[in-house]
C-alpha positions in Angstrom: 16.5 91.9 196.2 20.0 90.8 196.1 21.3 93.8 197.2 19.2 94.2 200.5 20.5 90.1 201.1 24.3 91.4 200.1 23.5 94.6 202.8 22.2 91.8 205.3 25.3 89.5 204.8 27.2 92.4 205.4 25.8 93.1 208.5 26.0 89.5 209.6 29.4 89.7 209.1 30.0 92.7 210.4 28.0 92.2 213.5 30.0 88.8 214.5 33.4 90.3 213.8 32.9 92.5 216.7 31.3 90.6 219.2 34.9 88.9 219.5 36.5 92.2 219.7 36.4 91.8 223.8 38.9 88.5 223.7 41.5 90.1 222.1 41.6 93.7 222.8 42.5 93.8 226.2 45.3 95.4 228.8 45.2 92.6 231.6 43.5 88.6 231.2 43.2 86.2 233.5 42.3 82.6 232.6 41.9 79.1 234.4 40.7 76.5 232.4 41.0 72.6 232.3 41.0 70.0 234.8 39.2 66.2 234.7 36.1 68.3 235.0 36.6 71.0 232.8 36.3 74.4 233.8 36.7 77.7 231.8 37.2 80.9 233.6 38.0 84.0 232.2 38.5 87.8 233.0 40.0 90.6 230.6 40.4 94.4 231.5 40.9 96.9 229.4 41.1 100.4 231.3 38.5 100.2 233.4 36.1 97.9 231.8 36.4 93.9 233.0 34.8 91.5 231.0 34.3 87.8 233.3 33.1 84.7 232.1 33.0 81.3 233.3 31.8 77.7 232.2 31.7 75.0 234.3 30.4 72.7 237.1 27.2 72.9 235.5 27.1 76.6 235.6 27.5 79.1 232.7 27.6 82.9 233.2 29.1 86.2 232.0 29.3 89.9 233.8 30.5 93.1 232.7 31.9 95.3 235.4 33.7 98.7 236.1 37.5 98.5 238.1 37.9 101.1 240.1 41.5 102.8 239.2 42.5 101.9 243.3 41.9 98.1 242.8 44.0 98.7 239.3 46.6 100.0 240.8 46.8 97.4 243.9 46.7 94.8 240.9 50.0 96.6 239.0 51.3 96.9 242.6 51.4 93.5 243.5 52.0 92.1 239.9 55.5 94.9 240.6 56.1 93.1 244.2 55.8 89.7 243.2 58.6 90.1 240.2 55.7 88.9 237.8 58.3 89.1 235.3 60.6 86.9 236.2 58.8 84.2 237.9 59.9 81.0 235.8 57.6 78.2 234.3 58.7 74.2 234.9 59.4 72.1 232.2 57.4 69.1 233.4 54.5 68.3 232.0 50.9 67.9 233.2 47.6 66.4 232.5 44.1 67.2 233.2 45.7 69.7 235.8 43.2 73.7 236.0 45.7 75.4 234.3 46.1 79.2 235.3 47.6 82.2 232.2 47.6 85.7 233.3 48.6 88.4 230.0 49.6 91.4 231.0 49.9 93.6 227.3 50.6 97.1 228.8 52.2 99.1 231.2 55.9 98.2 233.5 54.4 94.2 234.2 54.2 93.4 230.5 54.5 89.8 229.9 52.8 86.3 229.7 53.1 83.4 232.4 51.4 80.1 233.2 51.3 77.5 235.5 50.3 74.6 232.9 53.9 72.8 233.6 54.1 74.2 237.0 55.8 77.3 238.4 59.5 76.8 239.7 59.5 76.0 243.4 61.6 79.9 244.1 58.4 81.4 242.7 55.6 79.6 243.9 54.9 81.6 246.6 54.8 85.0 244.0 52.4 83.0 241.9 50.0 82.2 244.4 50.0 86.4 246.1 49.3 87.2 241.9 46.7 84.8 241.3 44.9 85.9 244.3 45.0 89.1 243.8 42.9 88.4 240.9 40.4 86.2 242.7 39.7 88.8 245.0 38.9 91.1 242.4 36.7 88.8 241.0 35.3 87.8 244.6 34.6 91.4 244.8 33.2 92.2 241.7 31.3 89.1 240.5 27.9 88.3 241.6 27.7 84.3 241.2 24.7 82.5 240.2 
């Protein structure tokens, strides 16, 4: 008997380990969250796998989809044209603000930015061409409830 409930724990364990696996193994993550009216919005890639999620307004769902390697490759393209590496964060802080963090683990665009103190003024305009380039991916690819 307590060997089948050590076996079951085990599993249990086991079993919950991996169901976080998705959050942290990924290639490219997008992420908005925060605001007076919270909102949590989420969507990792690894190769050609995407994993979206979001929380808020009431509304609570989560899709997994295939990217195609052409709407990867428009992604790297404009994360490339829009210097995603050397856009610079503000100093300045901010409150209940929908705060925006795109990780980028692999490949020439490696490197983490956020908009939760602002972006400089020079780079705004970059920010705003990356971030929608992942909305439209997730316009695309997301069917909302």
């Amino acid at each position: 008997m307590k060997r089948i409930i050590g076996i079951l724990f085990a599993i249990i364990i086991l079993v919950s380990c991996n169901s976080q696996k998705v959050y942290s193994d990924f290639d490219i993550s997008y992420s908005r969250s925060g605001g007076f009216a919270p909102i949590y919005e989420n969507l990792l890639i690894k190769d050609n796998n995407a994993h979206y999620s979001f929380e808020g307004q009431g509304k609570k769902f989560k899709e997994v989809f295939k990217i195609s390697d052409e709407d990867l490759k428009k992604l790297d393209k404009t994360l490339s044209q829009n210097n995603f590496r050397r856009i610079q964060e503000d100093r300045k802080k901010l409150y209940d603000n929908i705060t925006t963090s795109i990780n980028v683990k692999k490949g020439p665009n490696e490197g983490s930015k956020t908009d939760a103190s602002l972006i400089m003024p020079n780079y705004t305009t970059n920010w705003s061409n990356i971030m929608n380039a992942f909305q439209e991916i997730i316009n695309n690819n997301v069917k909302k409830q």
